[in-house]
N, C-alpha and C positions, 0 to 999 in steps of 0.2 A: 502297360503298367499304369495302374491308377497312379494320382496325388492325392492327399487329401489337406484343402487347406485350414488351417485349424481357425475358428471364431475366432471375430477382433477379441471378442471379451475374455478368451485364454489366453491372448499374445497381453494385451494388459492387465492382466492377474500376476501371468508371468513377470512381468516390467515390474509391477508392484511389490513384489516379493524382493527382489534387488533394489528397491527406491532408493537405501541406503549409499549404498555403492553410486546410484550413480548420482545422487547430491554430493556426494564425497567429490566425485569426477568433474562434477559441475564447478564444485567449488576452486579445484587446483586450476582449471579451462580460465575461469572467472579473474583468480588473480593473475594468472600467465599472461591473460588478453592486459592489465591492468599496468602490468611493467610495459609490457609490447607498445601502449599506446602511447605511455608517458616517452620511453624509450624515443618512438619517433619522431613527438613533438619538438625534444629536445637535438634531435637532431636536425629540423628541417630548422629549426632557432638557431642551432650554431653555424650551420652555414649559411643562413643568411647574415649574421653579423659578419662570419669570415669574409665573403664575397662584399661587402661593404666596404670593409678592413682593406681588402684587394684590389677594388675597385679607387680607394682614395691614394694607392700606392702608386699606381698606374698614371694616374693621371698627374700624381708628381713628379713621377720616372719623366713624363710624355714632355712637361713642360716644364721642365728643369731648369733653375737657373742658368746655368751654361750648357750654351751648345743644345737647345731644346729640340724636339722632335717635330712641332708644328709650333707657328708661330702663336706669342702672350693673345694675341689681341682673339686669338680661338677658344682662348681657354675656359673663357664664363658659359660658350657654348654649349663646350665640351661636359662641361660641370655640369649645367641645368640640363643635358640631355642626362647623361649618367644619371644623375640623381632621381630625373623623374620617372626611369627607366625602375631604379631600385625600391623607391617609393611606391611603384607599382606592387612589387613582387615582396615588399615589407606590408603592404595591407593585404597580399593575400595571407603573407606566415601569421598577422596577427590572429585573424578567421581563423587559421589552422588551429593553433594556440588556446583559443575558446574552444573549437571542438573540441579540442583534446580534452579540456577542463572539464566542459561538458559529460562525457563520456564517462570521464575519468567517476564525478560523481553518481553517472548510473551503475559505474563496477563496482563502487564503493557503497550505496545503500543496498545492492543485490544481495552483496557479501556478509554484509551485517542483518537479512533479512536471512541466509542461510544457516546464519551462527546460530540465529533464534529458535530453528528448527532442530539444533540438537543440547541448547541449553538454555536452560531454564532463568529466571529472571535473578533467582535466588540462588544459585548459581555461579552467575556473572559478578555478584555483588561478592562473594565470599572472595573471589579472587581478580577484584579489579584491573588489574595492571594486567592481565593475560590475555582478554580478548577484545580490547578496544573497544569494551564497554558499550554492546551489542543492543542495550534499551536504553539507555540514555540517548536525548535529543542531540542532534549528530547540530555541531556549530556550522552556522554559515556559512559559505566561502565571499569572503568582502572584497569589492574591486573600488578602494576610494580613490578619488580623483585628487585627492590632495595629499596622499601617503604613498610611500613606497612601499610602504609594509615589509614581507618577508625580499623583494625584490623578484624574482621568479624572473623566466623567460618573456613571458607577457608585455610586462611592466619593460622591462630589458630591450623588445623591439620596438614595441612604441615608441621608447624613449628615442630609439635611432631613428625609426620615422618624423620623429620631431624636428631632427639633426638634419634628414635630411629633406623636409619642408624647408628649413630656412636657408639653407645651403640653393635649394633653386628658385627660391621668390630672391635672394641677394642678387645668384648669379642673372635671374631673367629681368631683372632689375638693371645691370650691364649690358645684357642684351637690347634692349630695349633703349639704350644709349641715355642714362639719366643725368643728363651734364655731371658726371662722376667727377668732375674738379673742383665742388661745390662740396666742403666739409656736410655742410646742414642737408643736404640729397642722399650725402651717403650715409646720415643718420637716420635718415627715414627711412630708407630702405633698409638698415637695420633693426627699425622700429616694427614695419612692415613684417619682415622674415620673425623678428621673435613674436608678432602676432599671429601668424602665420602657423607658428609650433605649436603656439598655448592652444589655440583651436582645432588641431589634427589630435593635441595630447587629450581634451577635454570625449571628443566624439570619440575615440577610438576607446576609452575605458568606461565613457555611457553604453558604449554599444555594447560593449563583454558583459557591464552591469547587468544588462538588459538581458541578456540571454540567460546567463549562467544563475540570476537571480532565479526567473522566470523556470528554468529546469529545476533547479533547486525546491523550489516551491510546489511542483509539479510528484517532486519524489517526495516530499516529507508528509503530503497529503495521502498518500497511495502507503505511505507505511505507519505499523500499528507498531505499539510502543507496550504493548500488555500482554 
């Protein structure tokens, strides 16, 4: 028994004939991927605060005033390993966190590039408040180094990566035996750790600037407005 298989150009006539349906399809895909991704971000951000949170508890259980589990003089070890253990795995969540950002605004101009396709500009104007205002110049997303802005997870990690920069330049500062009986040593090494912070807080939201600007800029070029 024969087959016969039919021209590309009927299977895409076909397709074409349904285009509606499946931008419809595309569209529901688009915002489901859109929760999904925020969804994750947000998860991989609360466990790392939690495990931070867990990790600082731990280590006060361990060395406890009374009756401790291993002796004081371990404990700055203990910290600055922990810390730069966590500090690791808080610049990768930050990375994630930008992806996500990232992403988030390529679901977000797709979507408003789909709206356009089934409403008209005059349209959107009659009933503003309904589609999120589909040709208007979509704002920014701003990452300043001197605001906290809405706060977000972002901003949220960072900040504990700052916490815990200065928690392991204090502690490897003890390490390092800085005649710690000396008032004015142990100010410096506090001087140190909060410079230590201001400098992981400064790169770590140039660096998201950098990205999420740069994507930003990359989609508002590729989308028409008419």
């Amino acid at each position: 028994m024969e087959t016969t298989t039919k021209p590309a150009g009927d299977i895409r006539s076909q397709a074409r004939s349904k285009l509606s349906d499946f931008l419809l399809a595309e569209y529901v895909h688009m915002w489901e991927s859109l929760l999904r991704n925020e969804e994750l971000g947000e998860k991989r951000a609360a466990f790392f605060v939690t495990l931070v949170g867990a990790s600082g508890g731990i280590l006060g259980f361990v060395f406890r005033e009374n009756a401790p589990f291993l002796s004081h003089d371990q404990m700055f070890v203990a910290a600055a390993v922990v810390a730069a253990i966590l500090l690791c795995l808080g610049f990768l969540t930050v990375r994630r966190l930008i992806e996500r950002d990232i992403v988030t605004d390529k679901i977000i101009f797709s979507l408003r590039t789909l709206r356009r396709l089934f409403l008209t500009k005059t349209e959107t104007e009659a009933v503003p408040n309904a589609f999120f205002a589909p040709y208007a110049p979509r704002k920014p997303r701003s990452v300043k180094l001197l605001s906290i802005e809405k706060g977000g997870w972002l901003r949220t990690v960072a900040f504990v990566n700052v916490v815990l920069t200065g928690v392991f330049v204090f502690a490897a500062c003890y390490v390092r035996e800085w005649a710690v009986a000396w008032p004015w040593q142990k100010v410096i090494a506090l001087v140190i750790a909060l410079a230590g912070g201001i400098v992981v807080w400064i790169l770590q939201l140039t660096y998201a600037r950098s990205l999420i600007t740069d994507n930003q800029e990359e989609l508002r070029k590729a989308e028409r407005l008419d």
